[in-house]
LUMLUM-362283 format. One record per atom (N, C-alpha, C, O): residue number from 1; atom name; residue in three letters; z negated, y negated, x negated. Coordinates in Angstrom, 3 decimals, padded with zeros to 6 digits. Last residue first. Example, Ala and Ser with C-alpha at 12.3 -4.5 7.8 and 13.67 -1.06 7.14 Angstrom:
REC:num:atome:residu:pz:py:px
REC:2:N:Ser:-007.080:002.250:-012.850;
REC:2:CA:Ser:-007.140:001.060:-013.670;
REC:2:C:Ser:-007.870:-000.030:-012.900;
REC:2:O:Ser:-008.039:-001.138:-013.409;
REC:1:N:Ala:-007.800:005.690:-013.190;
REC:1:CA:Ala:-007.800:004.500:-012.300;
REC:1:C:Ala:-007.800:003.300:-013.200;
REC:1:O:Ala:-008.465:003.319:-014.236;
This chain:
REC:num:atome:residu:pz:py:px
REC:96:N:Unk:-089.285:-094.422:-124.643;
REC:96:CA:Unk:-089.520:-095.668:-126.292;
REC:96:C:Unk:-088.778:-095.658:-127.293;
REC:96:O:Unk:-088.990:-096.431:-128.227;
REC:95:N:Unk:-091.545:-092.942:-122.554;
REC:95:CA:Unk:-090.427:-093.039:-123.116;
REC:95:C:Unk:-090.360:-094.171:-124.343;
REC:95:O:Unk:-091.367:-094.664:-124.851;
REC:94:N:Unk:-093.326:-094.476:-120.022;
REC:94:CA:Unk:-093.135:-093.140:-120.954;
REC:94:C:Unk:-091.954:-093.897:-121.439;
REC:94:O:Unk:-091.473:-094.961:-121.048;
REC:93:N:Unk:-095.651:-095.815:-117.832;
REC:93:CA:Unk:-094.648:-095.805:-118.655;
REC:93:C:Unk:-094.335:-094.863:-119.716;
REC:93:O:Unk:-095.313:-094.455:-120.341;
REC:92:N:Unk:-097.684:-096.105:-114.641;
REC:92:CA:Unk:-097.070:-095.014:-116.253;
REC:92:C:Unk:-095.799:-095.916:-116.138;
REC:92:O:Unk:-095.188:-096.454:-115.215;
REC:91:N:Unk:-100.104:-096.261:-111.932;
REC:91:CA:Unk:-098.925:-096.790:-112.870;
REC:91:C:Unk:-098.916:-096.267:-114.310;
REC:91:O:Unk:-099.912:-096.051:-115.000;
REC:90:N:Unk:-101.400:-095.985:-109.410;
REC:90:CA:Unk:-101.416:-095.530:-110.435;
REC:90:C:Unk:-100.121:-096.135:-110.886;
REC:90:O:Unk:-099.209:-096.436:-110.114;
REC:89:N:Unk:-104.086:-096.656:-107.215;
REC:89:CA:Unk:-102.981:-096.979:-107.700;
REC:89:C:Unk:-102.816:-096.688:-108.855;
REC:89:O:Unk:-103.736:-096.926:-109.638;
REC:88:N:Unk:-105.321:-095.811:-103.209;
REC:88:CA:Unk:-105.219:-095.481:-104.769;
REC:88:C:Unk:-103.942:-096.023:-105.622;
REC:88:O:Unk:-102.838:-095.966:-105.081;
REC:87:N:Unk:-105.750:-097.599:-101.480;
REC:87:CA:Unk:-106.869:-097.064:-101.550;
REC:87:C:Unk:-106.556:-096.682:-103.392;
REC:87:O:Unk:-107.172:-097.038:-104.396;
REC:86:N:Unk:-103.978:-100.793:-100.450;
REC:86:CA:Unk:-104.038:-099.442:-101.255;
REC:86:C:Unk:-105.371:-098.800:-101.649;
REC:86:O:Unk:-106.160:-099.568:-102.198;
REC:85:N:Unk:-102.685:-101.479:-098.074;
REC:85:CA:Unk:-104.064:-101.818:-098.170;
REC:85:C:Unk:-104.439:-100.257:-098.324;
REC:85:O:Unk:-104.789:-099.301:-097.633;
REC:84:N:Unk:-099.636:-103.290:-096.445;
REC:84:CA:Unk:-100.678:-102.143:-097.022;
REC:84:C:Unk:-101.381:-102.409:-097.747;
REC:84:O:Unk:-101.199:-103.461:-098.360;
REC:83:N:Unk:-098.728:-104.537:-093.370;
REC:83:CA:Unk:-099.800:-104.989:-094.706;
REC:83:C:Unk:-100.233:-103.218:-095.112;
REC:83:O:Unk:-100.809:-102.335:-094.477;
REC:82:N:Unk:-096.341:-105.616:-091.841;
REC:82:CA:Unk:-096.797:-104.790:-091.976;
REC:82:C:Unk:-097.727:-105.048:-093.503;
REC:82:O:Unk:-097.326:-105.667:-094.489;
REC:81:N:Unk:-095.164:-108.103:-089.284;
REC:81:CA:Unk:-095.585:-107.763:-090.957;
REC:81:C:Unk:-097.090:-106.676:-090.955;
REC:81:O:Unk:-098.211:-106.767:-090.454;
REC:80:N:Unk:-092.186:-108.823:-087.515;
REC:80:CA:Unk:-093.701:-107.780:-087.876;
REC:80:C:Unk:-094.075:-107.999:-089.280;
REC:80:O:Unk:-093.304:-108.051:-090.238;
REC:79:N:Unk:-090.413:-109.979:-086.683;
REC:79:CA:Unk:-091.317:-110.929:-086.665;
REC:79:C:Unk:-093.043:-110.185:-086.837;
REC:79:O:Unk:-094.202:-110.516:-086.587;
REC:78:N:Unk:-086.923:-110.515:-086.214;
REC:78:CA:Unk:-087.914:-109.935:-087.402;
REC:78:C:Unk:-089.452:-110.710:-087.594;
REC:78:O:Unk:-089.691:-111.666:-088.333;
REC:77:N:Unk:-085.251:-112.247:-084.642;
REC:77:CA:Unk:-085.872:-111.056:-084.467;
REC:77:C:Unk:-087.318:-110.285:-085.547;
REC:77:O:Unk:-088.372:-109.701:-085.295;
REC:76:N:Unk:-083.853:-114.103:-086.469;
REC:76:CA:Unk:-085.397:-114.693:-085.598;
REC:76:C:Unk:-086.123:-113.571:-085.177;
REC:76:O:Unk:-087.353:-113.583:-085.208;
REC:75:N:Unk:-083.041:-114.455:-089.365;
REC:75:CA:Unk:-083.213:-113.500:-089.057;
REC:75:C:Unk:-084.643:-113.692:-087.616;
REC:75:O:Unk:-085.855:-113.503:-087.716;
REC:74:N:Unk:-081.973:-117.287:-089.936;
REC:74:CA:Unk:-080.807:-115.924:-090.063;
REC:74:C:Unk:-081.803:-115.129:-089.347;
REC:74:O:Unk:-081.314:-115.011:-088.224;
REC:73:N:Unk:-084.306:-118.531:-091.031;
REC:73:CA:Unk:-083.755:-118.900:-089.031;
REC:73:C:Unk:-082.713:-117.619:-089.311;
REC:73:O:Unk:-082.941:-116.791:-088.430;
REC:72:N:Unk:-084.921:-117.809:-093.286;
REC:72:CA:Unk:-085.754:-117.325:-091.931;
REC:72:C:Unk:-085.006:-117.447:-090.790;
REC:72:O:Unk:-085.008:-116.714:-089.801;
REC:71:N:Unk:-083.064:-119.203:-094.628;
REC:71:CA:Unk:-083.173:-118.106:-094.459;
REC:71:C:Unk:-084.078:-117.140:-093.252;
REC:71:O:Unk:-083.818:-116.108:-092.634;
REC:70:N:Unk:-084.047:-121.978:-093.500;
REC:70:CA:Unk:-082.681:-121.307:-094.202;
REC:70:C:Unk:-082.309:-119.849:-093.286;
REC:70:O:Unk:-081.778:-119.511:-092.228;
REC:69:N:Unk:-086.487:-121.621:-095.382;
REC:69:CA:Unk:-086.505:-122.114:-093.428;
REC:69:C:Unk:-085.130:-121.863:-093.118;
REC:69:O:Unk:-085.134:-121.312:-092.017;
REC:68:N:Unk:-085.321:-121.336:-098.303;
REC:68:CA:Unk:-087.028:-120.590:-097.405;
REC:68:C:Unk:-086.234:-120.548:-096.213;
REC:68:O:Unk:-085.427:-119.648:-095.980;
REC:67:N:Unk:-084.289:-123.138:-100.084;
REC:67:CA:Unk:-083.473:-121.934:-099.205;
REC:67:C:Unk:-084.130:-121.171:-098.020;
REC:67:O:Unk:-083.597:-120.580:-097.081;
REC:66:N:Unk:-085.800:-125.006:-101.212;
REC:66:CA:Unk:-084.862:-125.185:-100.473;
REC:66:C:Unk:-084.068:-124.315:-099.475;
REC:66:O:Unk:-083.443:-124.621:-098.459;
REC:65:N:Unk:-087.670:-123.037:-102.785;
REC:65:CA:Unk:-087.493:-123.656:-101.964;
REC:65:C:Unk:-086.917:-123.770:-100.762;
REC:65:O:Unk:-087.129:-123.180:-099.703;
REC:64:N:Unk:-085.475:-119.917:-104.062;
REC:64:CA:Unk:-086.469:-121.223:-104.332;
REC:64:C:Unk:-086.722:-121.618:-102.656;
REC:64:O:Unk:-086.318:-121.020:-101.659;
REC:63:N:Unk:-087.235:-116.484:-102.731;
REC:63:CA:Unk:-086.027:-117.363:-102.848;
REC:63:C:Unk:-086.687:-118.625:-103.825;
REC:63:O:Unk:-087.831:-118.613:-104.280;
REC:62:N:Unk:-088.952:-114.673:-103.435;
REC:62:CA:Unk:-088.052:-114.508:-103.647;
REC:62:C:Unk:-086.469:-115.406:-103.766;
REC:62:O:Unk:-085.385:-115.272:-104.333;
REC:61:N:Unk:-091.391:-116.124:-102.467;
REC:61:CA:Unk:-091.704:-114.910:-103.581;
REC:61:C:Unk:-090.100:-114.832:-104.389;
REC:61:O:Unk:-089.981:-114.904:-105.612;
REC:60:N:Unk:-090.853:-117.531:-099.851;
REC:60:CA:Unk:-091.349:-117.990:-100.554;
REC:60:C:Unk:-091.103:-117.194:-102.479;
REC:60:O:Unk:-090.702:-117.834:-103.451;
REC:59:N:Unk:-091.395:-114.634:-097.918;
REC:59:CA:Unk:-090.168:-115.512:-098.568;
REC:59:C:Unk:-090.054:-116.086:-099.928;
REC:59:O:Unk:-089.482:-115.578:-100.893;
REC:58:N:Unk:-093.864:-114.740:-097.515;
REC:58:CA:Unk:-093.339:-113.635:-098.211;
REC:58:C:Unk:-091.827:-114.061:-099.033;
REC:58:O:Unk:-091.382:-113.887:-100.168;
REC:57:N:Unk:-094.671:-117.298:-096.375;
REC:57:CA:Unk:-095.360:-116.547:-098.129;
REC:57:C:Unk:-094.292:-115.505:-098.628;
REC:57:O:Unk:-093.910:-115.392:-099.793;
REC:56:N:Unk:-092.936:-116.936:-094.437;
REC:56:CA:Unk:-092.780:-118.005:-095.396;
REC:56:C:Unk:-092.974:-117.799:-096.535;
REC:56:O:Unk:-092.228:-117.903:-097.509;
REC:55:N:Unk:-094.343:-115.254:-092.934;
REC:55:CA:Unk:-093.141:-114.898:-093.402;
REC:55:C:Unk:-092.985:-115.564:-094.559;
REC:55:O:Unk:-092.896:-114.971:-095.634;
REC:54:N:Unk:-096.945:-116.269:-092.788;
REC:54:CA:Unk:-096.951:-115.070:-092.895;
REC:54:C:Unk:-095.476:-114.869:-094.022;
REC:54:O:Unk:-095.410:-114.546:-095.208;
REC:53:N:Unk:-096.002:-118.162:-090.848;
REC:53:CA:Unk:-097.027:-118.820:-092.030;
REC:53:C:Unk:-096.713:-117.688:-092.954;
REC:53:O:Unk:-096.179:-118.042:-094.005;
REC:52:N:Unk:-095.376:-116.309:-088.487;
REC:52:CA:Unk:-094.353:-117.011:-089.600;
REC:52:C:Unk:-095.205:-117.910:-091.033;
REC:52:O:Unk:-094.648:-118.102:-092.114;
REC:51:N:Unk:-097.968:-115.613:-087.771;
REC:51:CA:Unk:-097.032:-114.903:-088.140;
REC:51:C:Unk:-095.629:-115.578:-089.334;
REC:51:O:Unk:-095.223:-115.321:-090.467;
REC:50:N:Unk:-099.515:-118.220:-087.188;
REC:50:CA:Unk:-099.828:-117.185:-088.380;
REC:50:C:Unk:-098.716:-116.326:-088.875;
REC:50:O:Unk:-098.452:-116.224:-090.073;
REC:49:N:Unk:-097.851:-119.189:-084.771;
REC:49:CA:Unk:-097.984:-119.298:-086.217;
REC:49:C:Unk:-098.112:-118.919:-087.613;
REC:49:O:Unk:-097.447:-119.070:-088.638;
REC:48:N:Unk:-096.010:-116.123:-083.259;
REC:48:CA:Unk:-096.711:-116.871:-083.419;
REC:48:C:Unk:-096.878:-117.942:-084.809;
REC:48:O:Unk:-096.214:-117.694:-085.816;
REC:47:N:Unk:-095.171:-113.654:-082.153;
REC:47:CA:Unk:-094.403:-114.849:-082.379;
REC:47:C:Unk:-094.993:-116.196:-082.209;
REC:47:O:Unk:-094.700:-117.091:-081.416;
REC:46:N:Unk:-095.841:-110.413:-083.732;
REC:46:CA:Unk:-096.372:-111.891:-083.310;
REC:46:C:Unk:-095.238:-112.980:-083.193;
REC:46:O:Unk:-094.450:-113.139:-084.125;
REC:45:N:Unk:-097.131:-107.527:-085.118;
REC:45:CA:Unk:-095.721:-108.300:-084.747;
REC:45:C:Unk:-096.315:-109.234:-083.506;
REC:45:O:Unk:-097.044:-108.862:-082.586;
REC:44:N:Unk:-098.235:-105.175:-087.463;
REC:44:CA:Unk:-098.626:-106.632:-086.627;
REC:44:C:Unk:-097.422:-107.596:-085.823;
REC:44:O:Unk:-096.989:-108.520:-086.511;
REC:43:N:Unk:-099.898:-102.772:-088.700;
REC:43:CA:Unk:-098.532:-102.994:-088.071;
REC:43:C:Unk:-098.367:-104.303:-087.313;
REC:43:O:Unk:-098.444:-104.053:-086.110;
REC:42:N:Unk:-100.998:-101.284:-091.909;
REC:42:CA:Unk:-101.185:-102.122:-090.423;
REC:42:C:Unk:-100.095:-102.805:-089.548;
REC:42:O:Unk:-099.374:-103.543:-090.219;
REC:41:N:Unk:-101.554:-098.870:-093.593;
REC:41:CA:Unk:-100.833:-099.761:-093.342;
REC:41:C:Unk:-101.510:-100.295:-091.752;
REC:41:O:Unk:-102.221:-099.782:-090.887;
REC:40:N:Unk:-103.162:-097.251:-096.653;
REC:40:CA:Unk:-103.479:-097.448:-095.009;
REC:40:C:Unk:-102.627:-098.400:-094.687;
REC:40:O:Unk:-102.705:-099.234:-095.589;
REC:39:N:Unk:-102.508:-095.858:-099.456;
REC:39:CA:Unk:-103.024:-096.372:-098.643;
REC:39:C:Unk:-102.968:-096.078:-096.822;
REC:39:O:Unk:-102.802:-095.091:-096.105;
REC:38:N:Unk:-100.954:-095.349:-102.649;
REC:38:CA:Unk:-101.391:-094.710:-101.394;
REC:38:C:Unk:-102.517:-095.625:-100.876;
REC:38:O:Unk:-103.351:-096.108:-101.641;
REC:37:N:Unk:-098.155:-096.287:-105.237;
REC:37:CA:Unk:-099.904:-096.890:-104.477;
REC:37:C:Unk:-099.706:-095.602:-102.910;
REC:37:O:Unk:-098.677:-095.191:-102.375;
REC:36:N:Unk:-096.933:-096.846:-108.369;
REC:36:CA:Unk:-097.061:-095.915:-106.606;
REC:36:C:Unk:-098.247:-095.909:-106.341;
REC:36:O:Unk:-099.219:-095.599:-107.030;
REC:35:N:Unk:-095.023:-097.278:-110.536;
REC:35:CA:Unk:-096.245:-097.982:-109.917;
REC:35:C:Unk:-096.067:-096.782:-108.346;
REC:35:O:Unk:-095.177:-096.239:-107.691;
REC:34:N:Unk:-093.518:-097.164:-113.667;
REC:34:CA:Unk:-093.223:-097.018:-112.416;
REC:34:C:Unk:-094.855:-097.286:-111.568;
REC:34:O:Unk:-095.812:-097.491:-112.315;
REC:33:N:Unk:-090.891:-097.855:-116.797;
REC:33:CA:Unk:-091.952:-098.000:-115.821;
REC:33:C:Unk:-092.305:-097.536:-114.391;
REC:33:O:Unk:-091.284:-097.472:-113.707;
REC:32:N:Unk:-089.044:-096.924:-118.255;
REC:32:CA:Unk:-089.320:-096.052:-117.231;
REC:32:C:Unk:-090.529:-096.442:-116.779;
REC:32:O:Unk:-091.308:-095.588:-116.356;
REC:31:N:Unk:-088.918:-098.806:-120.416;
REC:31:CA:Unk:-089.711:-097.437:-120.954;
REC:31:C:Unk:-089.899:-096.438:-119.581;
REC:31:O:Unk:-090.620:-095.441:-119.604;
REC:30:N:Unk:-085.682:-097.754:-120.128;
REC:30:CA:Unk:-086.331:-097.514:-120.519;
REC:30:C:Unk:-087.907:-098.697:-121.231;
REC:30:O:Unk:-087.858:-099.236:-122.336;
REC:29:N:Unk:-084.859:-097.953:-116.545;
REC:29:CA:Unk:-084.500:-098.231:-117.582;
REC:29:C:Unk:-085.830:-097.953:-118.988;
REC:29:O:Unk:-086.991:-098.001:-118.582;
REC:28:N:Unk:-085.286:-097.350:-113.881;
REC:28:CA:Unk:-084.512:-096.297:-114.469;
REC:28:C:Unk:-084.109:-096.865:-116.129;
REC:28:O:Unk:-083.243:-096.319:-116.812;
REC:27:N:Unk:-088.270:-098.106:-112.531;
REC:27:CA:Unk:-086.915:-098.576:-112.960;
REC:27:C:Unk:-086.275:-096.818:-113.728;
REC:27:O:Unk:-086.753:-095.701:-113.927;
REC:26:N:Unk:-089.802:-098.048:-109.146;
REC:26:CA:Unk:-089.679:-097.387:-110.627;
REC:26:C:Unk:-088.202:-097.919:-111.109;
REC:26:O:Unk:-087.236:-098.114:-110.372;
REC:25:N:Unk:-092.520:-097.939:-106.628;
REC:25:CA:Unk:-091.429:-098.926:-107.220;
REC:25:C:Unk:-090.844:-098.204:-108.827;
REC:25:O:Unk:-091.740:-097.871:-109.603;
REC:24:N:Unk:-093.570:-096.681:-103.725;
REC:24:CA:Unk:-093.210:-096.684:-104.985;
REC:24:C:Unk:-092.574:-097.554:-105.379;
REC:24:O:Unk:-091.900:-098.154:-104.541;
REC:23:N:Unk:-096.476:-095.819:-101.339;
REC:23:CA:Unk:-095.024:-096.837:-101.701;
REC:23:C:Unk:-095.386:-096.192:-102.688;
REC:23:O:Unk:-096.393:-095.536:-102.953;
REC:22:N:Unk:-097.735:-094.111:-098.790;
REC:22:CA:Unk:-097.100:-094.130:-099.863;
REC:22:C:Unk:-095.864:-095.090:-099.997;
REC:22:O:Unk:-094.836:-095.229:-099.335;
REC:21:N:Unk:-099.859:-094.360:-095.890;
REC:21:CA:Unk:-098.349:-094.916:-096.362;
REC:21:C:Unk:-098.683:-094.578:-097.845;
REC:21:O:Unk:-099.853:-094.734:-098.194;
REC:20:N:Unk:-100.890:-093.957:-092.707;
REC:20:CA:Unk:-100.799:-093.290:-094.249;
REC:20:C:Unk:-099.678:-093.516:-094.305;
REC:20:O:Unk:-098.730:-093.269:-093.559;
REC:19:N:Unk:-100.709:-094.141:-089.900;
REC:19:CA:Unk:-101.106:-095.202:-090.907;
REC:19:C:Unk:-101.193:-095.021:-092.257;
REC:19:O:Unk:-101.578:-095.947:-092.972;
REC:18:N:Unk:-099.399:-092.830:-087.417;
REC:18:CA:Unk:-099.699:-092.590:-088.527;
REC:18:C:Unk:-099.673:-093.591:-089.460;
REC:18:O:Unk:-098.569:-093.949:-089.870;
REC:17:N:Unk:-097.836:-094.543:-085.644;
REC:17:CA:Unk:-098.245:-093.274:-085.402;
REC:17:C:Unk:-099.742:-092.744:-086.012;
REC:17:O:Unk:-100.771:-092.402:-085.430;
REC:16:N:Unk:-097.008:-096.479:-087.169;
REC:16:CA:Unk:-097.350:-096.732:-085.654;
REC:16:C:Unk:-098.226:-095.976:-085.395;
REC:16:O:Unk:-099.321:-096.345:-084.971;
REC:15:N:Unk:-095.427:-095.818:-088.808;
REC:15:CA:Unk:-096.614:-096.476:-089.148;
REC:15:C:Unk:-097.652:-096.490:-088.215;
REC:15:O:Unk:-098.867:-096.508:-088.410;
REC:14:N:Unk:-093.040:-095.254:-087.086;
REC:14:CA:Unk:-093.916:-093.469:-088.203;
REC:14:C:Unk:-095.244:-094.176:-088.808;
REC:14:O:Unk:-096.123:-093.450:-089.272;
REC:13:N:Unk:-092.264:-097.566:-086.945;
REC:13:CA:Unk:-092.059:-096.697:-085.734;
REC:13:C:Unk:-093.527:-095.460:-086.214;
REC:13:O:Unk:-094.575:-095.104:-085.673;
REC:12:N:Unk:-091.475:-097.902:-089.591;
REC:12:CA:Unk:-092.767:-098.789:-088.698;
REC:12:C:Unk:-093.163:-098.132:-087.694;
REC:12:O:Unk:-094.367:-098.046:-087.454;
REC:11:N:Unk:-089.192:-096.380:-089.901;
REC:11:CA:Unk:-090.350:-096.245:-090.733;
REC:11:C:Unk:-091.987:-096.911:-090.496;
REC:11:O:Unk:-093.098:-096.622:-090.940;
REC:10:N:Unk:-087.683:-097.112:-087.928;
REC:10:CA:Unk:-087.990:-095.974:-087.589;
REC:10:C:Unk:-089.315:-095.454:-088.792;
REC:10:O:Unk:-090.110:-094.524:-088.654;
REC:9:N:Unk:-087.451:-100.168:-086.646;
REC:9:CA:Unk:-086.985:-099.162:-087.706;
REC:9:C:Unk:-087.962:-098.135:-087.727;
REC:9:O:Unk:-089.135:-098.438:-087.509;
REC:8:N:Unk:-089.061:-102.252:-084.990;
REC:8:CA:Unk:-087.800:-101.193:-084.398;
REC:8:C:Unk:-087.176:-099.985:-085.214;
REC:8:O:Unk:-086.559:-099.049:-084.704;
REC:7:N:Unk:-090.163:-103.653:-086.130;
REC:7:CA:Unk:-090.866:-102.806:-085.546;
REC:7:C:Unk:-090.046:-101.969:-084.701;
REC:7:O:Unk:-090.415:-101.144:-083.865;
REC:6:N:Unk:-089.284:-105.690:-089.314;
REC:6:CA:Unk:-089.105:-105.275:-087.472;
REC:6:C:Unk:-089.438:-103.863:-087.194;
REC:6:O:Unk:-089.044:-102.960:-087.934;
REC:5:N:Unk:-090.106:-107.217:-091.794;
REC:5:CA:Unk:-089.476:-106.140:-091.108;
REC:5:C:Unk:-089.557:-106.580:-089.853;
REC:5:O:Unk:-089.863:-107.701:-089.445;
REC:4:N:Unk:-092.490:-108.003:-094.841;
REC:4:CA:Unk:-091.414:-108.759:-093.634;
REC:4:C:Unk:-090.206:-107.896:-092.691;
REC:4:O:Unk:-089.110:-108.127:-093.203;
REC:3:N:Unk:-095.175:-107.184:-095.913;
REC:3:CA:Unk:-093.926:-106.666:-096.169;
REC:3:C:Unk:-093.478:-107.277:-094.663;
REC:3:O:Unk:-094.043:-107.032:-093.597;
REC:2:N:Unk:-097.796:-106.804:-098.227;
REC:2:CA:Unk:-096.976:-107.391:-097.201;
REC:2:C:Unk:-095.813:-107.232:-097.283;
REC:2:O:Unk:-095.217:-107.121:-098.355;
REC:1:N:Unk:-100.504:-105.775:-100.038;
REC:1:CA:Unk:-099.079:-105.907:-100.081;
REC:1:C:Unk:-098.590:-106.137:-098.653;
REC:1:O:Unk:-099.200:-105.448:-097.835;
């Protein structure tokens, strides 16, 4: 998993330190799906090719097209990508 940020927020800052990361993702709708991974993170900030090659993918996920290079130039500061690299993953649904 990849993730597009800056190395100035105080949660990269605590990556820095300490490489044990817990994510989650969960809806509040029913069946209450939810996913939470534990791992190892990596902290990478570059103003380089790879790096934005990097962004693009991530972009890419969420916008169409047309909007990608757009959107990237809004944000030139932001040039870390942090990668987690889940050891454990569990996912539930309940409810019905």
């Amino acid at each position: 998993m990849t993730i597009w940020t800056t190395e100035t927020r105080a949660w990269v800052r605590n990556l820095l330190r300490d490489p044990r990361v817990a994510f989650s993702v969960q809806t509040f709708e029913e069946p209450y799906p939810a996913v939470m991974m534990r791992g190892d993170a990596t902290v990478a900030t570059a103003h380089d090719v790879a790096t934005v090659e990097e962004i693009r993918a991530i972009t890419r996920r969420y916008l169409v097209p047309e909007e990608v290079e757009g959107y990237i130039a809004r944000w030139p500061d932001l040039r870390t990508i942090v990668t987690i690299v889940p050891a454990h993953i569990v996912s539930w649904s309940a409810g019905g």
